[in-house]
N, CA, C and O of each residue as an XYZ file, in Angstrom:
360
protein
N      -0.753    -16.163     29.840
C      -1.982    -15.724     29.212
C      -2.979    -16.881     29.237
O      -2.417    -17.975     29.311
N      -4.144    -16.919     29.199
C      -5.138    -17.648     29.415
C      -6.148    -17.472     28.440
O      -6.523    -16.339     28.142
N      -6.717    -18.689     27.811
C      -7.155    -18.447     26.818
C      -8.727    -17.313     26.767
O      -9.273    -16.749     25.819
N      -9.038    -17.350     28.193
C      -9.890    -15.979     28.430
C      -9.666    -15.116     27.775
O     -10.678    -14.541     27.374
N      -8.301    -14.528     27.291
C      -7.539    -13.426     27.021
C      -7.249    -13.533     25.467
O      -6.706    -12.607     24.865
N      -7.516    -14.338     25.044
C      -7.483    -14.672     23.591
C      -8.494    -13.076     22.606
O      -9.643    -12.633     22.594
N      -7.146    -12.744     21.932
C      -7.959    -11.269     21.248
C      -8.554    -11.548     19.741
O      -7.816    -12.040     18.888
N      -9.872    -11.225     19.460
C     -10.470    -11.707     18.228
C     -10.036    -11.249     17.326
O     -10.310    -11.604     16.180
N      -9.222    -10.312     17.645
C      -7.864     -9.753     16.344
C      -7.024    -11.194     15.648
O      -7.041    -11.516     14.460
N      -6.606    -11.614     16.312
C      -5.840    -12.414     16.443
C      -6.498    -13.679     15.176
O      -5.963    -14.103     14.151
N      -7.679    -13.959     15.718
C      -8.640    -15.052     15.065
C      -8.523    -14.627     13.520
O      -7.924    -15.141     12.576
N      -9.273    -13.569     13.628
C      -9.709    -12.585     12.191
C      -8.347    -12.855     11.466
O      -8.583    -13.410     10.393
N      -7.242    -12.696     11.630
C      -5.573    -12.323     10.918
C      -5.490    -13.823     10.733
O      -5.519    -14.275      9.588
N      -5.378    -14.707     11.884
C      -5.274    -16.014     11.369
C      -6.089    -16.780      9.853
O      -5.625    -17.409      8.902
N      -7.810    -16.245     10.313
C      -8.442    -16.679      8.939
C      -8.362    -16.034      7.968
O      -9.005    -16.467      7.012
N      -7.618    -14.827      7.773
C      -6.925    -14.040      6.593
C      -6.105    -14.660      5.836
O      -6.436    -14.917      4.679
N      -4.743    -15.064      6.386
C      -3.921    -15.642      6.594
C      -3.971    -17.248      5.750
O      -3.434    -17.627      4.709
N      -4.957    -18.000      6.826
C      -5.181    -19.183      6.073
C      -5.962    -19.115      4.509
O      -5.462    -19.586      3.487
N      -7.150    -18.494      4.575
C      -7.705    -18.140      2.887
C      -6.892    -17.349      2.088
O      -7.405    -16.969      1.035
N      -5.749    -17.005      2.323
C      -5.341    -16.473      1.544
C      -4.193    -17.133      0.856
O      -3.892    -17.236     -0.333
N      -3.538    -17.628      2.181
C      -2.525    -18.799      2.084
C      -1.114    -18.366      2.199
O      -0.229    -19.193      1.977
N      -0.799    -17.063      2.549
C      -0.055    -16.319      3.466
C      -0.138    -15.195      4.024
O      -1.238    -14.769      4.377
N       1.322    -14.293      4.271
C       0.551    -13.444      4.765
C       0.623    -12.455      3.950
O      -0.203    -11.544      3.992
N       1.789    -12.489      2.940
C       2.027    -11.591      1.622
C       0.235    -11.158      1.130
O      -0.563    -10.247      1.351
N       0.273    -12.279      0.460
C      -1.408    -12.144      0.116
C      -2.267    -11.925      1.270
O      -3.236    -11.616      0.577
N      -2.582    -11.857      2.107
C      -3.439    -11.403      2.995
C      -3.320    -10.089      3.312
O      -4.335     -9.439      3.560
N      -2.093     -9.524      3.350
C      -1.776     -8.087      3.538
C      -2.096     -7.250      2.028
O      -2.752     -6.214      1.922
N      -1.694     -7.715      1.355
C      -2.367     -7.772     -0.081
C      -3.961     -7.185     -0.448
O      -4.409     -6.182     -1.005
N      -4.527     -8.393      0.189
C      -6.127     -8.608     -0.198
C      -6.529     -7.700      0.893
O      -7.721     -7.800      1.185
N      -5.911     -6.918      1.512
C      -5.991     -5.463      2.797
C      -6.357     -5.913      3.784
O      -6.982     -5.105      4.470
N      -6.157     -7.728      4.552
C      -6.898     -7.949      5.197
C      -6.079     -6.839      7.118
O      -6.663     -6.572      8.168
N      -4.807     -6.591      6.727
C      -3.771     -5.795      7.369
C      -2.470     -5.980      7.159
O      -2.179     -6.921      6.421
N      -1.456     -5.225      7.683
C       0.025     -5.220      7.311
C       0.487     -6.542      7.821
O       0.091     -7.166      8.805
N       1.591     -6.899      6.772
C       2.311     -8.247      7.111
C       2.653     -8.109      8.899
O       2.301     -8.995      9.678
N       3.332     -6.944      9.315
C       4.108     -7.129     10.565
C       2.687     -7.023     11.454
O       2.655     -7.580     12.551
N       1.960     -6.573     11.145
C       0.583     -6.730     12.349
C       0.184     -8.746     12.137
O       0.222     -9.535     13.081
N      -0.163     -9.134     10.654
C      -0.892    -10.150     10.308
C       0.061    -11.571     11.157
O      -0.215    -12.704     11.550
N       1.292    -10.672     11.121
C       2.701    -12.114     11.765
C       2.758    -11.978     13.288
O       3.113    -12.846     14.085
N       2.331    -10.690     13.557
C       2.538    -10.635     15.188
C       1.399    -11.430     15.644
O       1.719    -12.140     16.597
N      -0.119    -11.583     15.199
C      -1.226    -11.896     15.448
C      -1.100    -13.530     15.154
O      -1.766    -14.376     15.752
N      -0.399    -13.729     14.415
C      -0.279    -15.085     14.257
C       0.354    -15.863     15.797
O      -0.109    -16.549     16.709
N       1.807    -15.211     15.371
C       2.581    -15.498     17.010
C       1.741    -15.343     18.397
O       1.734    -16.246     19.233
N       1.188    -14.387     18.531
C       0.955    -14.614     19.510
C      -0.910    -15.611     19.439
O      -1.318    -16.430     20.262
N      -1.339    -15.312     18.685
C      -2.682    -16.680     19.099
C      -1.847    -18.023     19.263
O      -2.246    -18.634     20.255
N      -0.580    -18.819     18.453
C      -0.027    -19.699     18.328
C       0.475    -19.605     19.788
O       0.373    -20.750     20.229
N       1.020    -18.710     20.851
C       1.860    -18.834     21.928
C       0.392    -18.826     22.974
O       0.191    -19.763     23.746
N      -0.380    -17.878     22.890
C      -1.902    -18.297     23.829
C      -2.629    -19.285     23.687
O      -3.488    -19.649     24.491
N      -2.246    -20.002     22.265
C      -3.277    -21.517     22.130
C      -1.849    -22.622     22.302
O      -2.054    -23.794     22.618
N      -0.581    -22.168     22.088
C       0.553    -23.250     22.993
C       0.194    -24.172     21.578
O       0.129    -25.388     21.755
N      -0.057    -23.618     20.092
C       0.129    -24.281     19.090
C       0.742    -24.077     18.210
O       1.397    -23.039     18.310
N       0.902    -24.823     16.963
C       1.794    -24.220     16.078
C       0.669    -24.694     14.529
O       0.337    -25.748     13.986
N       0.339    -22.854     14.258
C      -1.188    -23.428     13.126
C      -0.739    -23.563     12.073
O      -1.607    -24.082     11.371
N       1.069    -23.219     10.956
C       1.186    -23.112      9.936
C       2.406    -23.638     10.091
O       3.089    -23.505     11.107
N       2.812    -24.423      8.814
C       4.130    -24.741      8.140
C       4.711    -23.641      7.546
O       4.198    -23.035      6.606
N       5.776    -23.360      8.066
C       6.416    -22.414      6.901
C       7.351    -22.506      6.359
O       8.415    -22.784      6.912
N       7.138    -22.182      4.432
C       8.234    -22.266      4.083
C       8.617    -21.145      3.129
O       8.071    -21.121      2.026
N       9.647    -20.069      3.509
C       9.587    -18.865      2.505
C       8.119    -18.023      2.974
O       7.949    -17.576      4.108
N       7.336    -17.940      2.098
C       6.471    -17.012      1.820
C       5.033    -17.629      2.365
O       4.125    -17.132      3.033
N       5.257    -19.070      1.717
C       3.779    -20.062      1.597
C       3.770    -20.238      2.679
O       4.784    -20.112      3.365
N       2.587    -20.592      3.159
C       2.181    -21.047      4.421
C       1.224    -21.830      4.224
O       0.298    -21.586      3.450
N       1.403    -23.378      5.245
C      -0.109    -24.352      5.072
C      -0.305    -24.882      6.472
O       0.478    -25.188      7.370
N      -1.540    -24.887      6.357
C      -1.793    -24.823      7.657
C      -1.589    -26.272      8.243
O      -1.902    -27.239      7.548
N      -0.972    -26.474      9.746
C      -0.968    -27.807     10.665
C      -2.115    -28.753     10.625
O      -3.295    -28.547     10.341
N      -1.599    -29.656     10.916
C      -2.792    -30.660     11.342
C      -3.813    -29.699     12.324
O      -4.930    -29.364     11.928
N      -3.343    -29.358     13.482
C      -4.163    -28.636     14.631
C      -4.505    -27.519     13.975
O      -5.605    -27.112     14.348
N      -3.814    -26.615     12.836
C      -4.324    -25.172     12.260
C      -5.616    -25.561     11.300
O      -6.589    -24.810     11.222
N      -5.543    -26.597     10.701
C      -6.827    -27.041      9.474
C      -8.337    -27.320     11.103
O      -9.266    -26.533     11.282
N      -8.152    -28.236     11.719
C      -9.002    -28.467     12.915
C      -9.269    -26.729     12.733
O      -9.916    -26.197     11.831
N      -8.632    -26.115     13.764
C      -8.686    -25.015     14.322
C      -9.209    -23.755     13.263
O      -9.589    -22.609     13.502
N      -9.084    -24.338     12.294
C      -9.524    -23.033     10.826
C     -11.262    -23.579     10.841
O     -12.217    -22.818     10.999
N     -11.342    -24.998     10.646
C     -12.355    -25.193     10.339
C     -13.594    -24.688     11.833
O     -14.796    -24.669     11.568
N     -13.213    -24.395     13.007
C     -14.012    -23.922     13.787
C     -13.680    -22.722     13.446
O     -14.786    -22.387     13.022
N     -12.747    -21.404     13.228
C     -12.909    -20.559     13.191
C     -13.572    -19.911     11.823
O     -13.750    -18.732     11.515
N     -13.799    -20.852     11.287
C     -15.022    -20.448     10.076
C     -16.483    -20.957     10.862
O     -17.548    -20.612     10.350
N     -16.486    -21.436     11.591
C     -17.804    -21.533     12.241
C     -17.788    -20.152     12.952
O     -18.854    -19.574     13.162
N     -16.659    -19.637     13.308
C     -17.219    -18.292     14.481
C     -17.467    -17.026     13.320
O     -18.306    -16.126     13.285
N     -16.614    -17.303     12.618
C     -16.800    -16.165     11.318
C     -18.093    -16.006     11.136
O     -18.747    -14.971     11.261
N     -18.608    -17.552     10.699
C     -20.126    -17.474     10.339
C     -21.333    -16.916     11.315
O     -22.420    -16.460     10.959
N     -20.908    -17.060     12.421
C     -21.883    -16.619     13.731
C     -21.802    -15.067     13.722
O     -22.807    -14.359     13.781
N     -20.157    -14.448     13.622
C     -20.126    -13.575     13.977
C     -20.985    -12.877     12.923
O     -21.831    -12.046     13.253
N     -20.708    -13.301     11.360
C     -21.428    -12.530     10.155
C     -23.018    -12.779     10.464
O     -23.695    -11.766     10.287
N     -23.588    -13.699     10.804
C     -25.428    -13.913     11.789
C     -25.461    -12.761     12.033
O     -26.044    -11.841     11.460
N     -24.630    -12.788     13.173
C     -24.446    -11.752     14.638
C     -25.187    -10.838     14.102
O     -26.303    -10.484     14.483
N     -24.420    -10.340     12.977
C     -24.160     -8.690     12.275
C     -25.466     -8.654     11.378
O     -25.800     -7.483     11.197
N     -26.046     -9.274     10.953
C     -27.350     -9.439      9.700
C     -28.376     -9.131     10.674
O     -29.051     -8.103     10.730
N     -28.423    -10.366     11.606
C     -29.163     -9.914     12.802
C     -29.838     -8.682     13.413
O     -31.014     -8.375     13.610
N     -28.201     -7.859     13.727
C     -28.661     -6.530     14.295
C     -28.868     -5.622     13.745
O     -29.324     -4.642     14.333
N     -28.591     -5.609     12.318
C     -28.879     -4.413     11.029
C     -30.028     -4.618     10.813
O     -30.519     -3.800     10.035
N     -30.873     -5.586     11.273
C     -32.134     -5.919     11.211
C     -33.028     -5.210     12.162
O     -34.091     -4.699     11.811
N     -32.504     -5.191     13.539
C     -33.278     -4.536     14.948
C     -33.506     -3.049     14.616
O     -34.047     -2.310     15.438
């Protein structure tokens, strides 16, 4: 897989995930079901060839490379939420 192929599903579940601080709570806060929120994890972690969370039990904190990698994907969050203000505007 190539990171071309990288699905923004994937992104979205990860920053669920991290603000929430697992995936219990993220599935929780409706961001989607644990077995969707864990598959989405695995596989962005196997297409980015990283590993974004510690796990232990339930908790999850994010890697050295997952905190990096959170803190840009709150930059795309933020673009994408622009994006959207933007065009409700046109």
């Amino acid at each position: 897989m190539t990171r071309s192929d990288l699905d923004w599903r994937w992104l979205k579940s990860f920053l669920a995930v991290a603000d929430a601080g697992g995936m219990h709570a993220a599935a929780s806060a409706g961001a989607s079901s644990q077995p969707t929120l864990s598959r989405h994890i695995q596989q962005l972690e196997e297409s980015l060839n990283v590993s974004l969370f510690h796990r232990s039990g339930r908790a999850l904190t994010l890697t050295t490379d997952g905190a990096a990698l959170y803190e840009r994907a709150c930059e795309v969050r933020a673009a994408v939420l622009s994006f959207e203000r933007q065009a409700s505007g046109l």
